[in-house]
Backbone bond lengths (Angstrom), bond angles and torsions (degrees), N, CA, C in turn:
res aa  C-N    CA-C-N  psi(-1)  N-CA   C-N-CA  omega(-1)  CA-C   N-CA-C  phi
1 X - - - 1.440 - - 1.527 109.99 -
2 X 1.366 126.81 -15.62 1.113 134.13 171.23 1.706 113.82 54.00
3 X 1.314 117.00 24.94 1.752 108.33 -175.81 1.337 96.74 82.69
4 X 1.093 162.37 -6.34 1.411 144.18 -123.83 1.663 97.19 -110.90
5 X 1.858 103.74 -37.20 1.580 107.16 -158.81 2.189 107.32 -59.40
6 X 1.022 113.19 110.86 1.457 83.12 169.98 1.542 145.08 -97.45
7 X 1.948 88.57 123.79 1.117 126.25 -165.79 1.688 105.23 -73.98
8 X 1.322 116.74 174.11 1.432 128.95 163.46 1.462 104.04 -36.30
9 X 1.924 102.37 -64.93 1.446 113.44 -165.26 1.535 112.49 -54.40
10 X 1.323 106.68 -59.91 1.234 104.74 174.68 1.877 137.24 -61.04
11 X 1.203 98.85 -24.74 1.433 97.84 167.76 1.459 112.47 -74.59
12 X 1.374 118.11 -30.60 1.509 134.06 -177.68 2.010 102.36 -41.16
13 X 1.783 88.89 -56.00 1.385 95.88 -170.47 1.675 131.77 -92.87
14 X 1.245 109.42 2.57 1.398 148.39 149.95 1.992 121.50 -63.64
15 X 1.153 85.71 -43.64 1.698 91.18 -156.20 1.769 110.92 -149.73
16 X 1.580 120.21 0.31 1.147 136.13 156.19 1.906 104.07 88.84
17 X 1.057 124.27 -171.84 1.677 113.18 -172.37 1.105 106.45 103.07
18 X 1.197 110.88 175.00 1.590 139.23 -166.10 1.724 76.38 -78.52
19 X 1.574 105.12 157.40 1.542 129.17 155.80 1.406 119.68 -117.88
20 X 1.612 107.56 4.78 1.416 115.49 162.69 1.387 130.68 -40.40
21 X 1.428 113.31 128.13 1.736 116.91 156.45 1.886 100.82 -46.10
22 X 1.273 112.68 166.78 1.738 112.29 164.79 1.497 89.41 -115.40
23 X 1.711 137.18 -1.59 0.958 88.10 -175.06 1.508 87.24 -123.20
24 X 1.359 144.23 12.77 1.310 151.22 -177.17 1.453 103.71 -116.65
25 X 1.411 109.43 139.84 1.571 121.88 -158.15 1.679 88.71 -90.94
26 X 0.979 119.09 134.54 1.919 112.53 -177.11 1.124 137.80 48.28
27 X 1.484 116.53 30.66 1.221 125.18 -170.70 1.688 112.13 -126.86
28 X 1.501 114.10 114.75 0.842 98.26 162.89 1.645 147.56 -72.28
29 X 1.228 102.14 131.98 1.908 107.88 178.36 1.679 116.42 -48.07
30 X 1.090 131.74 66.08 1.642 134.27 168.27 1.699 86.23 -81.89
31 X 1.588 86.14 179.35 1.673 109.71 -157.77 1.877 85.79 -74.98
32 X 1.530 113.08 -44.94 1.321 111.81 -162.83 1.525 108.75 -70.81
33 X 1.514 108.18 -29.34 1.386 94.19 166.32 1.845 133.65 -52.08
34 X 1.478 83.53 -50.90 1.308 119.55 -172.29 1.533 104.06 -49.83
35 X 1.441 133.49 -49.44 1.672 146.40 167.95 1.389 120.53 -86.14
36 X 1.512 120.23 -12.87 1.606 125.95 176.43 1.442 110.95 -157.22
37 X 0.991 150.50 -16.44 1.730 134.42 159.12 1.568 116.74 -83.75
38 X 0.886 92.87 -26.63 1.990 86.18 -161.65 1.421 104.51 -52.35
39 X 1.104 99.95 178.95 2.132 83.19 -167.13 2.084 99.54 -98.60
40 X 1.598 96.97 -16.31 1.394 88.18 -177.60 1.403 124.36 -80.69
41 X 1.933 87.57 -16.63 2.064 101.10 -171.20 1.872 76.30 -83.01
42 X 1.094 110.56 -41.00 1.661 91.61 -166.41 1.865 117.11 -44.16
43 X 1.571 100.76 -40.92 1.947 118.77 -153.93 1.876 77.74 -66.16
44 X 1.489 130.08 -61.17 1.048 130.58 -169.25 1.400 122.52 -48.06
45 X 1.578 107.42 -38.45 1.777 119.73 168.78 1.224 90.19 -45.65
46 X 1.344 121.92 -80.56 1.603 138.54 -143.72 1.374 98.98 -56.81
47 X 1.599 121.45 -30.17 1.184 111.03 -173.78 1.784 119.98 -86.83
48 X 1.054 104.73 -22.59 1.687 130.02 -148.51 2.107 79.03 -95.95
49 X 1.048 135.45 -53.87 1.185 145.47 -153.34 1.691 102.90 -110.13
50 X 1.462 117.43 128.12 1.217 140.52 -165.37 1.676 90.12 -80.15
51 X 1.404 92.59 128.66 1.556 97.44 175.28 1.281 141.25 -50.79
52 X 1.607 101.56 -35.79 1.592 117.62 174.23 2.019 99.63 -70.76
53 X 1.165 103.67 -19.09 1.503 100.23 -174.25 1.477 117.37 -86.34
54 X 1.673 112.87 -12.44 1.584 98.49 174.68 1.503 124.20 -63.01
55 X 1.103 114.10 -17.72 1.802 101.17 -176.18 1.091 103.41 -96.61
56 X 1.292 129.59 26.30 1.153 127.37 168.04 1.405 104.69 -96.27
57 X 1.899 94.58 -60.07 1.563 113.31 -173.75 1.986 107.49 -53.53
58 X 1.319 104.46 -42.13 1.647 106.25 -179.13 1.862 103.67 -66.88
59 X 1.145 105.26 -72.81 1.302 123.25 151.34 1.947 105.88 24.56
60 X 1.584 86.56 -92.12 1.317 109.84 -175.25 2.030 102.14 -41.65
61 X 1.191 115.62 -60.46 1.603 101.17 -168.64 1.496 99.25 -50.48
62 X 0.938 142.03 -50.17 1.824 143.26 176.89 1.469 107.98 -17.65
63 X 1.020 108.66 -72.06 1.260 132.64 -170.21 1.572 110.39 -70.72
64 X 1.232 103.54 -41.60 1.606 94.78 -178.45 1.953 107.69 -64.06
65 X 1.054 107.15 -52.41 1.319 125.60 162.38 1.516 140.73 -36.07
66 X 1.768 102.29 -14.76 0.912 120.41 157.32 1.391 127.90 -115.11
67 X 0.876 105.96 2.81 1.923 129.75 -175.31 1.441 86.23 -97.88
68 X 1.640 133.75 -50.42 1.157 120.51 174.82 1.469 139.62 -58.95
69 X 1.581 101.14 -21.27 1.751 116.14 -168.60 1.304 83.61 -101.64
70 X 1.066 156.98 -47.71 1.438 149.47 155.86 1.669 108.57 -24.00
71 X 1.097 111.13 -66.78 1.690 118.76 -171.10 1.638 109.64 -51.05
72 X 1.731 111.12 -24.14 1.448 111.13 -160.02 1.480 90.11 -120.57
73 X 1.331 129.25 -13.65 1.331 124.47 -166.59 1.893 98.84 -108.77
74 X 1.276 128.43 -73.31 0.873 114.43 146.69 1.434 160.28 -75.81
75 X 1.437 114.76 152.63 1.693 118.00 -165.73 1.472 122.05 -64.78
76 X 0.975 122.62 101.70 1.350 107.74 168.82 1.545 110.83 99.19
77 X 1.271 112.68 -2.84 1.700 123.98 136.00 0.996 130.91 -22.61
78 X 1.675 126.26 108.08 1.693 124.24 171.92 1.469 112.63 -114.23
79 X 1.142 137.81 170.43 1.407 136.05 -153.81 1.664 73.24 -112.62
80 X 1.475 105.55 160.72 0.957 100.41 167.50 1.631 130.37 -73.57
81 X 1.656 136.66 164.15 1.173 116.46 177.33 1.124 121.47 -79.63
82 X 1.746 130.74 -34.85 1.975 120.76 178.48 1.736 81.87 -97.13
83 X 1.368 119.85 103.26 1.302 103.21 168.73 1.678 126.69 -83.19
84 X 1.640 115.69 -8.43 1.430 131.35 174.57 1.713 93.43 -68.38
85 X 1.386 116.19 -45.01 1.610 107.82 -167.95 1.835 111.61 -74.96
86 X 1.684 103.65 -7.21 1.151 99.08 -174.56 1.752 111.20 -94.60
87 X 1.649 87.32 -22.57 1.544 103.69 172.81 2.161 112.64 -64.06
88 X 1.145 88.77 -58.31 1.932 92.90 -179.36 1.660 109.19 -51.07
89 X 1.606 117.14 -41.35 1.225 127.73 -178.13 1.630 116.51 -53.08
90 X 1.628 102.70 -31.02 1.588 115.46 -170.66 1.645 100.48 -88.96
91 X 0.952 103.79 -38.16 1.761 114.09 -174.06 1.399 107.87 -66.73
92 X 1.482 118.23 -53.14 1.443 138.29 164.50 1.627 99.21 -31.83
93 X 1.304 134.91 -67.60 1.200 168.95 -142.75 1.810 93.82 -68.72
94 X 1.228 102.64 -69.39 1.400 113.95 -159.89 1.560 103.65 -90.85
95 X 1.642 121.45 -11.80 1.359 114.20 152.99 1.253 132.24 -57.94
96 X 1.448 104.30 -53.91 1.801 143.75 155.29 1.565 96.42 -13.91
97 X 0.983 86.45 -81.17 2.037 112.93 -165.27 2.140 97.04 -43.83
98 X 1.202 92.85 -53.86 1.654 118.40 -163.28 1.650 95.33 -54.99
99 X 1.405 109.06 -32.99 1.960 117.20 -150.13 1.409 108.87 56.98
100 X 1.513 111.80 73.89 1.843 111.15 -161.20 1.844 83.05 -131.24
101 X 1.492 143.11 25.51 1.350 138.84 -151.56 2.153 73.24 -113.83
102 X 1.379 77.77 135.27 1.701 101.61 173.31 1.919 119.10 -44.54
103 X 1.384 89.06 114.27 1.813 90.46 -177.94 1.715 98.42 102.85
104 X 1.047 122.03 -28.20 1.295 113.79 -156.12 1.573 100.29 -97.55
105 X 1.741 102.70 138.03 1.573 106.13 -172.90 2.035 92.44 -110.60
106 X 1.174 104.03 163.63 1.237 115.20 -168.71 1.233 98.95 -92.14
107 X 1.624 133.92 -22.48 1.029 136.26 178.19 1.630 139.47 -94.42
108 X 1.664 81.72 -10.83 1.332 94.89 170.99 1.629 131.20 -38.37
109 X 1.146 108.34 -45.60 1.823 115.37 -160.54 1.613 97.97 -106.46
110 X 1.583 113.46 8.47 1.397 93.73 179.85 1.463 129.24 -91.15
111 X 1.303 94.33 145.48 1.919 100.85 -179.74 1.371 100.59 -105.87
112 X 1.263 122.79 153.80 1.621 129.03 166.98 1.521 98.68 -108.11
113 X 1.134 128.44 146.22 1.731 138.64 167.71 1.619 104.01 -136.06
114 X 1.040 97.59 96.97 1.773 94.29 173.82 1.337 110.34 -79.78
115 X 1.476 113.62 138.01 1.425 132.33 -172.13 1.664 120.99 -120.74
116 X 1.240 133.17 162.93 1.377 110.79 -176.05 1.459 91.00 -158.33
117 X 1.467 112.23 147.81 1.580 107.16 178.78 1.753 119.08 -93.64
118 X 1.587 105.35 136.02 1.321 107.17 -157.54 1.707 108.41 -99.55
119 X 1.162 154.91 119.26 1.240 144.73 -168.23 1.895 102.10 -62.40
120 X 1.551 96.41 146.76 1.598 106.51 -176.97 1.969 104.98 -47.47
121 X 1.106 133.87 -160.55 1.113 132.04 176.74 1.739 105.01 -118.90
122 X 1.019 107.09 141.44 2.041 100.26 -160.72 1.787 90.59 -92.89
123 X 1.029 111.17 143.88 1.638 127.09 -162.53 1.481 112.47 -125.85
């Protein structure tokens, strides 16, 4: 979209005015607001997109974003080639890590052992 759509923000700085959202209390209207913050484009994300699927769907800008500063930061950097399979693999990853796999409680297997520190023995 390149900035181009005109937003609050951008008409603001074009043609002077509020850069207000109308429907977010202090927020300015940028393009990203305008397609992913606003709280109403947000209720519609949440709705439009299967729940187990947002960290995938969020997920994905992460990654693209770093495949990009790689491409410009380092030499000889390639994005990966299935980059959706590299995306599920990372998500997979950080569910894994989380204990976030279906049925499974994080609390299940836990033990508490309270410990206390003992001074060396004086000699």
């Amino acid at each position: 979209m390149h900035n181009r759509l005109l937003t609050n923000e951008r008409r603001s700085r074009l043609f002077g005015g509020s850069d207000g959202c109308p429907f977010c209390t202090n927020q300015p209207e940028s393009t990203l607001h305008a397609f992913r913050n606003c709280r109403g484009v947000a209720l519609l994300w949440s709705q439009l997109i299967n729940p187990e699927a947002t960290q995938v769907f969020f997920g994905s800008n992460l990654e693209q974003w770093s495949w990009r500063n790689r491409e410009i930061f380092e030499q000889g950097y390639n994005r990966p080639p299935n980059p959706h399979t590299e995306i599920l693999r990372k998500v997979k990853e950080i569910n894994d890590a989380f204990g976030k796999k279906k049925g499974e409680s994080r609390v299940k297997n836990r033990e508490e052992h309270h410990i206390r520190w003992h001074p060396p023995p004086h000699n």
